[in-house]
N, C-alpha and C positions, 0 to 999 in steps of 0.2 A: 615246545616252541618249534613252530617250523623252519625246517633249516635253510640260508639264504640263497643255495642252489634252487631248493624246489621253489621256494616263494616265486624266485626271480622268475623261473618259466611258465609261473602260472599267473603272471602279471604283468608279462615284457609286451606284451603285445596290445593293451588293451588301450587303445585312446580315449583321453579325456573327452572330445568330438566327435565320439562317433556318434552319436542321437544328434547333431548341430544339423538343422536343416542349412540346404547349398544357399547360397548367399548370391542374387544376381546380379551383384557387383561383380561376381568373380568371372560372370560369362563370355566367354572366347568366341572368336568363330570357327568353323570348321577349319582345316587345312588343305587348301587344295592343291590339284596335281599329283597327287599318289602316283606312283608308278613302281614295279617292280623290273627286276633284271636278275636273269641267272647267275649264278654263280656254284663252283666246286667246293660239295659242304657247304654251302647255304642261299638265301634268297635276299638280295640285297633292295631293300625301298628307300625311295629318296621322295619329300615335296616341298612345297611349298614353306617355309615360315609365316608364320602368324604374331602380329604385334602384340606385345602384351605377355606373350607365354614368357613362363620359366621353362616348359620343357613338354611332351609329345608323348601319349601314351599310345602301345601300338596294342591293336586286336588279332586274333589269329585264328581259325576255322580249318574245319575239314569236311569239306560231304555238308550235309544235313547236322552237324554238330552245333549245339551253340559256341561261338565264337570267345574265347578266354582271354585276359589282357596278360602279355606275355613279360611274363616278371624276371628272367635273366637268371634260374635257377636259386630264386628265392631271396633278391634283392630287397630293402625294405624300400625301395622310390622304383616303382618298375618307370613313370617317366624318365625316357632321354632327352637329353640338351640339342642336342646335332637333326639335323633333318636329312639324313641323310643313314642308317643303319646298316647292320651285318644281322640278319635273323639266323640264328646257328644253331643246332642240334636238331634239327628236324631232317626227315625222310627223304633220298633219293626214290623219285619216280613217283610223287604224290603234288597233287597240287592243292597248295592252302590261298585259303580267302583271308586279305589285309584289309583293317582299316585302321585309320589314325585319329588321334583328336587331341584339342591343344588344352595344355591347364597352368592354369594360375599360381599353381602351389601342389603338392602329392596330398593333400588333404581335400584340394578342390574337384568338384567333378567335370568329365568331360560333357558340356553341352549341345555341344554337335559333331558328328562324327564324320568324317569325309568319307564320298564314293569306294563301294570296296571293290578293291581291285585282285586278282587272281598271280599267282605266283610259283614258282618251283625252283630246284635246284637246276642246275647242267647237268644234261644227261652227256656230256662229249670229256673226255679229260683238257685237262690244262692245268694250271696254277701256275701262273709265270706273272710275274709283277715288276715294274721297273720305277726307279728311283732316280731321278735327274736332281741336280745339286749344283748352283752355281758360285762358285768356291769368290768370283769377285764379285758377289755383288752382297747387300745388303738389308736385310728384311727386318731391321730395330735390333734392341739392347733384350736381350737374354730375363725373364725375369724371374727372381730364384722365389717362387712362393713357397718352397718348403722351408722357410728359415723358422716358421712355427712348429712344434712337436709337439702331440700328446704325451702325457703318460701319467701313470700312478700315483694318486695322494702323495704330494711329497715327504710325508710323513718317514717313509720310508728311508728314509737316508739316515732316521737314527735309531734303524733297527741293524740289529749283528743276525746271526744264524738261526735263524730259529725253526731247523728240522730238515732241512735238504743239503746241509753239506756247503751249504754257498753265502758267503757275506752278504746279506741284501743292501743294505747303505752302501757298501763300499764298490760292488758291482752293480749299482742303479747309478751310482753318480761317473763309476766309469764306464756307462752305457751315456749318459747325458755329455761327458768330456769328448767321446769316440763323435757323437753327432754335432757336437759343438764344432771339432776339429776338422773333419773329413769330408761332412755334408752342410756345412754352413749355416747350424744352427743358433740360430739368437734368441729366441724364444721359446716357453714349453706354457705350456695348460695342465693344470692338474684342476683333480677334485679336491673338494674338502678340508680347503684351508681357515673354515670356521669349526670342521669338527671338533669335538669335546677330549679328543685326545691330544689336540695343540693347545687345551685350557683360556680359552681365548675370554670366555663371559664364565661370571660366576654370578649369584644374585646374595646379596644379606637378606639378613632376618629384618631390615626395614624395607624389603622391597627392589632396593637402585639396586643399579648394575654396575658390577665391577670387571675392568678388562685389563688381559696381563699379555699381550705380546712376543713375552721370551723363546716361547716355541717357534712363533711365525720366524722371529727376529733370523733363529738359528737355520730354519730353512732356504729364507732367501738369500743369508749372508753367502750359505753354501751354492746356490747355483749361481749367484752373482759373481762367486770364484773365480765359477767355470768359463765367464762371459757370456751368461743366459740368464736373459730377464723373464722375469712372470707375467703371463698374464692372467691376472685374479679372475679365477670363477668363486663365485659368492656363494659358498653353501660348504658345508649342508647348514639346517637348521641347530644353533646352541642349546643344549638340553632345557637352559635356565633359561629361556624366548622364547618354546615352543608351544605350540595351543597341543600337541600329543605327541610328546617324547618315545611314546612306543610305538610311533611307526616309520619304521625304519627299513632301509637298502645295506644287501653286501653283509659280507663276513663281518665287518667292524661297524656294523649298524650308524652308517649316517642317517640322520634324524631328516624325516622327507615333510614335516609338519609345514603348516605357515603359522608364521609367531601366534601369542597368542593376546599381543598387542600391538599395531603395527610401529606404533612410536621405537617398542622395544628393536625393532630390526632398523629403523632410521637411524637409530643411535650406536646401534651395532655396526651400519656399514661407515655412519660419520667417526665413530670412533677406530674402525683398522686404516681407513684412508687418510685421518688427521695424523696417526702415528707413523706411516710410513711417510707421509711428506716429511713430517719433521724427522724423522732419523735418514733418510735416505737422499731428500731433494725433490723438491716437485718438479726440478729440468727432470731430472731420473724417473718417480714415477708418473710422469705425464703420459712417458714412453710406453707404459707397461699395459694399460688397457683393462676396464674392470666389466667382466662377464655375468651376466645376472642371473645366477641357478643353473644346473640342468636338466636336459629334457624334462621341462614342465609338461610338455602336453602326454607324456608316459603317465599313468598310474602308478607302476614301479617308484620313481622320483617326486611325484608329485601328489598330495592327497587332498591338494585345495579344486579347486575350480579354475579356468581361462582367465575369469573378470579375477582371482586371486593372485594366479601370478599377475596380471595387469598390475595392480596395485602394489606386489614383490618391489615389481621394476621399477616405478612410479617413487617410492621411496627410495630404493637405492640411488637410483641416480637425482636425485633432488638432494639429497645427500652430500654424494660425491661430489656436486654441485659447489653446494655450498661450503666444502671443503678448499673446493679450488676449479675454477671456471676450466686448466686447461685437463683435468683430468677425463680422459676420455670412457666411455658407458655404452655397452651393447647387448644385446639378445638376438631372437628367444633361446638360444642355444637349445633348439628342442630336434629331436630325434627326427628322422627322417626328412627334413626340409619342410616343416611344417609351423604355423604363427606368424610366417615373415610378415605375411602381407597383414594380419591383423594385426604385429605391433606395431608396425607402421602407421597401421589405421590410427591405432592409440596415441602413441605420441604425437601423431599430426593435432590431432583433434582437442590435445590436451596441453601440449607446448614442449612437449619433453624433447630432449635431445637422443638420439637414437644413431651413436657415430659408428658405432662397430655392429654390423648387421651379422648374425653368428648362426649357425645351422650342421646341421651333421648328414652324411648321407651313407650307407655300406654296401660295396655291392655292385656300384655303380658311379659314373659321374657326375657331377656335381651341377645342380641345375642353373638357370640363370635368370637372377633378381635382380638385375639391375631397374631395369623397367617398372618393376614392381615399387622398389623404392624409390625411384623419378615420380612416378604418379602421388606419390604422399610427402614428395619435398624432399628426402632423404635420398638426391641422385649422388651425390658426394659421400655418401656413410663406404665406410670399409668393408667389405666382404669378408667376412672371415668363414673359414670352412674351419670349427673348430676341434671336428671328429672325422674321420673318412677313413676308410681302411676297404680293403676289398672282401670281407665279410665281416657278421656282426654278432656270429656264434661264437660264445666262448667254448673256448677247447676243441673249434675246429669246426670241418674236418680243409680246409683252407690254407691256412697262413701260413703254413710253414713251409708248404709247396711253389713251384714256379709258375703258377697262373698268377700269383699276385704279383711279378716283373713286368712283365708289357701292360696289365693294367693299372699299376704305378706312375711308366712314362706314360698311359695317354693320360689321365687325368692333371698330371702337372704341366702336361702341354695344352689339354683342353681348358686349363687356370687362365692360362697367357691371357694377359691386358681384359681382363675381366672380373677379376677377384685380388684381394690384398694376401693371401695366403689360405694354403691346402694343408693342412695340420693332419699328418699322418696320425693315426691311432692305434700302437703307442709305439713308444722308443722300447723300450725292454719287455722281456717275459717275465720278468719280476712286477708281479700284478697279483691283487691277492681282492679282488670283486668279491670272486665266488671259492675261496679258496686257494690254497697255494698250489704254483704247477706239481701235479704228482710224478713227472718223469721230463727228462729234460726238452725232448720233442713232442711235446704234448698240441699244438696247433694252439700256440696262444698267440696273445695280439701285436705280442712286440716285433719291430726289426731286427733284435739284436735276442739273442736265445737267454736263460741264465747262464754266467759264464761268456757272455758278451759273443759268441761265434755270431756271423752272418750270415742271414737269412739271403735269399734270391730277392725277396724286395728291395731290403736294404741294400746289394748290388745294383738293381735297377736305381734306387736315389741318387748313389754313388754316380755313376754313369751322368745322371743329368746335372750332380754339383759340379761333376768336375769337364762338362762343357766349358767352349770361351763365351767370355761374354755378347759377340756378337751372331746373331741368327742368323743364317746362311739363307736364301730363297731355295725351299726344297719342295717339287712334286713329287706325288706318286701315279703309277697307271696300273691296269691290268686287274686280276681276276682278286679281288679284295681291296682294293684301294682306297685307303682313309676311313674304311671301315672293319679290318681285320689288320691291317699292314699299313703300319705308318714310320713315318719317315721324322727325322727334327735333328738340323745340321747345325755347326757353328764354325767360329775362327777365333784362334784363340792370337794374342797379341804378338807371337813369334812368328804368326803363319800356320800354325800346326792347323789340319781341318779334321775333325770330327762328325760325322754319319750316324746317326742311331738308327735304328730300324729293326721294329719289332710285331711281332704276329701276338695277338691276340683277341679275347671275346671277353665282355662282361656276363656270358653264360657260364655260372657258377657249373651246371651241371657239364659241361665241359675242362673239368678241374686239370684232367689228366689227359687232356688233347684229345682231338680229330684228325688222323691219318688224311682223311679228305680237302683238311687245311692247310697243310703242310705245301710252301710256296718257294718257290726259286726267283731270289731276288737277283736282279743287277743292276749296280748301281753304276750311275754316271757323273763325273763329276768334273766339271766345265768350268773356265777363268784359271787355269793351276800355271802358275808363274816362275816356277824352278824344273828344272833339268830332269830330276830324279827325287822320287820319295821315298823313304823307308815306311812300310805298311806295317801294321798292327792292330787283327783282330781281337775284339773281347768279347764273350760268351756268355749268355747264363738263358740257361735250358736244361731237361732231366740230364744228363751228361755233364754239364759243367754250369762250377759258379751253383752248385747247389748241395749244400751241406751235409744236408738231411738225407741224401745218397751214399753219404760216406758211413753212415753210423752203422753201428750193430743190429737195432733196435732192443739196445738194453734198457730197463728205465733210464740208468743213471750212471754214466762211464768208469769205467776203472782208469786207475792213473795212465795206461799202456794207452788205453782207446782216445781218453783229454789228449793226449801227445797226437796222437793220428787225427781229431781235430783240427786243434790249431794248426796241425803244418797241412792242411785242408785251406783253411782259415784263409784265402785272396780267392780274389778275382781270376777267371782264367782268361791267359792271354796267351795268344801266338802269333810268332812273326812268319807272317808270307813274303812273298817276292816282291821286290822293289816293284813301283812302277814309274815306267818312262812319259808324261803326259804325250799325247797326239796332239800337235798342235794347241795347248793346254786342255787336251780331255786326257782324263784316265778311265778306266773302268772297272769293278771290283764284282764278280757274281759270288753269291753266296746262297745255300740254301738252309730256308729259314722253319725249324717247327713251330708247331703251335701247341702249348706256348714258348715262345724264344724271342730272345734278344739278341742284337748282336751290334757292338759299335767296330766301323770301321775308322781307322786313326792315323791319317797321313801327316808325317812330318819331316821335314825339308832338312833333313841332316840327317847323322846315325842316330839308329834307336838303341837306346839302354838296354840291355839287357833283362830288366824288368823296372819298370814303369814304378818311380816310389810312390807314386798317388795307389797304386796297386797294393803295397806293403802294408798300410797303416792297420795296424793291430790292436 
């Protein structure tokens, strides 16, 4: 049998669509106005938006070369959201040929491409960026889209040791308590809460189907503990429903079959949604949201056809439906931001309800369907981002490093009042897809390591839960502005003000920075209404706030080294000099690498000696 590491790499890539001829409903127009501008370490473009797009694929040339669509060091959406880029990793003293073109979807193709325009870095130095902040004024309510979490079949929570040393149930559920507590999580996504190891359908020797709960029951009892609701993704397939039980994803073979009657799966999803109303409350799970499969449009997860999972859906939520009108039902949760607009198409066409619109993207940020969904009635459905992480390799070479801080804060900045939640992927390295981690800093997907230490990402989350809930109006200027170096202020309800501002690139192949990046911020910050501030920076860059610096690189720590961890284990913070506002301005320079974060944190009294939102363990 082939083992589910090799299987997975020789089928993760292959789309169900790829033979689908372009569809000219999905045709865009070009983008106009291209323009490029120099910049130190890279070539910045900005144009025009075009109505209709989700997001803007860029081209790149050199010489007489044919021109490549520039994928961000192996992104799986090389479209971007923003019209306005940082093209990074490319050559001083070479000039490349750009063009753009708008699309409908990462599955859709670009129709027209706009005027190409010619581009280079600065050949002159610089890097000086400025940040103005107006501490009285008011730019809206704060919106915390990370209150969703991925993470691993919850299945886990009722396994013990099994071969690393480490309690998996009891360190997964206190990685789910640490995000619950500290970064304001209320929800999590998992897979495979039909798998055959929660026993959920059995079939008799006359045929019917029989369904037992007790598993589910004990899972969700335990994250409802914690004060974190589910939200159901529907899969995998029950060995006793499936049209081919042998084909299977992952170490624990979730069944990727479609039934092999569909009545069997209507009765499957009416029968988990009628037991949880009735044991838990349909006020309760009204709340929770039921997710239709994953990534169908993969091969990997799915072995039916498009119009198959159409018909998935179609059932489930007709289902759910008629379980209870206010129970809410979304898709395609498929891989790469891909289906939206066809199940849109579907439901419109068909009457279905389609409230929770779900997609995954790694890599990069997260495109924009709103428009998408307007055009097929579904301008109201929730956006749910129900995978995202800033790569989508397992075992790395990524996640555990500090490029995934700054592209953390931009994507949950880039969420703001456009999306219902950005569901990082995953909360813990207790993950067992392809196997269990063989060594503790292996680059897997969680925020939190085995053993709960934290990641650089998870300091970047931190950093933006523990913003106030008021937005601050904050610009940037100068050599990378709102395309390498961004800024996102708040106020919290004591007066205290907070500044983020952080250097980075969704060029993966930039994992471990660009010296040419590296910018000298200073920030300014205007409307400050007391006398004197007490200051306090916080960090996370190779230097600080980053864990996986401190290690040995042994596999697996001895009890001396776990000790030199944990007392690792916060945030790094230091206090500078008070500042005296100028007629209420102050000013803060700071210089920033790439990748780096840095929150500056004024507060109108003495500062603690160390920050307890800093301590939490």
């Amino acid at each position: 049998m082939t083992d589910a590491r090799t299987d997975w790499e020789r089928r993760i890539y292959r789309r169900l669509t790829e033979t689908t001829e372009a569809d000219p409903a999905s045709e865009l127009a070009a983008p106009s106005g291209l323009a490029t501008s120099p910049g130190n370490g890279f070539v910045r473009l900005e144009w025009q938006p075009v109505r209709g797009a989700a997001g803007y694929v860029l081209e790149r040339g050199q010489g007489a070369d044919e021109p490549a669509i520039v994928a961000h060091g192996g992104s799986d959406v090389p479209a971007v959201v923003d019209t306005a880029f940082a093209d990074t990793g490319v050559e001083d003293g070479v000039t490349y040929r750009y063009r753009v073109g708008a699309v409908l979807g990462n599955e859709h193709p670009v129709w027209h491409w706009s005027d190409p325009v010619d581009g280079a870095t600065s050949s002159t130095p610089g890097g000086e960026v400025a940040v103005s902040v107006d501490a009285a004024g008011d730019a809206g309510e704060l919106e915390r889209v990370w209150w969703l979490v991925g993470s691993e079949r919850l299945t886990q929570l009722r396994f013990g040791d099994l071969g690393n040393g480490h309690p998996i149930g009891e360190e997964f559920a206190e990685a789910l308590r640490i995000a619950h507590e500290d970064l304001g999580v209320v929800a999590v996504r998992a897979h495979a809460i039909l798998h055959d190891d929660n026993e959920v359908v059995t079939r008799a020797d006359d045929g019917t189907l029989a369904f037992d709960f007790t598993i589910v029951d004990d899972l969700y009892d335990q994250i409802l503990a914690l004060g974190i609701r589910p939200v159901v993704e529907l899969g995998f397939m029950p060995a006793a429903i499936a049209a081919d039980p042998g084909q299977t994803v992952f170490e624990y073979r979730g069944i990727i079959s479609p039934p092999r009657d569909w009545a069997d799966w209507h009765r499957t999803v009416s029968a988990l949604a009628g037991h949880l109303v009735e044991r838990y409350g349909v006020d309760e799970v009204s709340g929770w949201g039921f997710e239709v499969w994953n990534e169908p449009n993969l091969e990997v997860f799915w072995t039916g056809t498009q119009d198959d999972y159409l018909r998935l859906y179609d059932e489930a939520a007709r289902a759910l439906k008629a379980v209870d009108t206010r129970l809410t039902v979304g898709g395609p949760s498929t891989a790469a931001s891909e289906w939206v607009e066809a199940l849109a198409a579907y439901c419109e066409k068909h009457a279905l309800p389609l409230e929770l619109a779900t997609t995954h993207t790694y890599g990069n940020l997260p495109l924009d369907f709103r428009g998408v969904l307007e055009d097929h009635g579904f301008g109201d459905a929730d956006i749910l981002w129900t995978e995202w992480g800033v790569g989508s390799t397992h075992f790395g070479p990524i996640h555990d490093g500090v490029s995934g801080a700054p592209f953390v804060l931009s994507g949950m900045k880039s969420a703001q009042h456009r999306m219902a939640a950005l569901a990082y992927w995953v909360v813990s390295d207790h993950f067992e897809e392809l196997g269990r981690p063989p060594r503790l800093f292996h680059d897997g997907f969680g925020l939190l390591t085995l053993g709960n230490l934290r990641k650089p990402r998870y300091w970047a989350l931190h950093l933006a839960a523990h913003m106030g809930d008021r937005v601050l109006p904050s610009r940037v200027s100068g050599d990378g502005a709102d395309v390498l170096v961004r800024s996102w202020a708040s106020r919290h309800d004591d007066g205290t003000v907070d500044v983020l501002v952080w250097n980075g690139t969704v060029n993966a192949d930039l994992l471990h920075g660009d010296q040419r990046l590296v910018r000298d911020v200073t920030v300014t910050i205007d409307g400050l209404t007391s006398a004197t501030y007490a200051v306090e920076l916080a960090r996370i860059d190779e230097q600080h706030s980053n864990i996986r610096a401190v290690a040995s690189g042994a596999e697996w720590p001895d009890e001396a080294e776990w000790q030199l961890l944990r007392d690792a284990d916060h945030l790094h913070t230091e206090r500078i000099d008070d500042l005296s506002p100028d007629s209420g301005t102050a000013t803060v320079t700071v210089t920033l690498p790439q990748p780096g974060v840095v929150r500056i944190r004024l507060l109108d009294g003495d500062l603690p000696s160390a920050s307890d939102e800093e301590k939490t363990r």
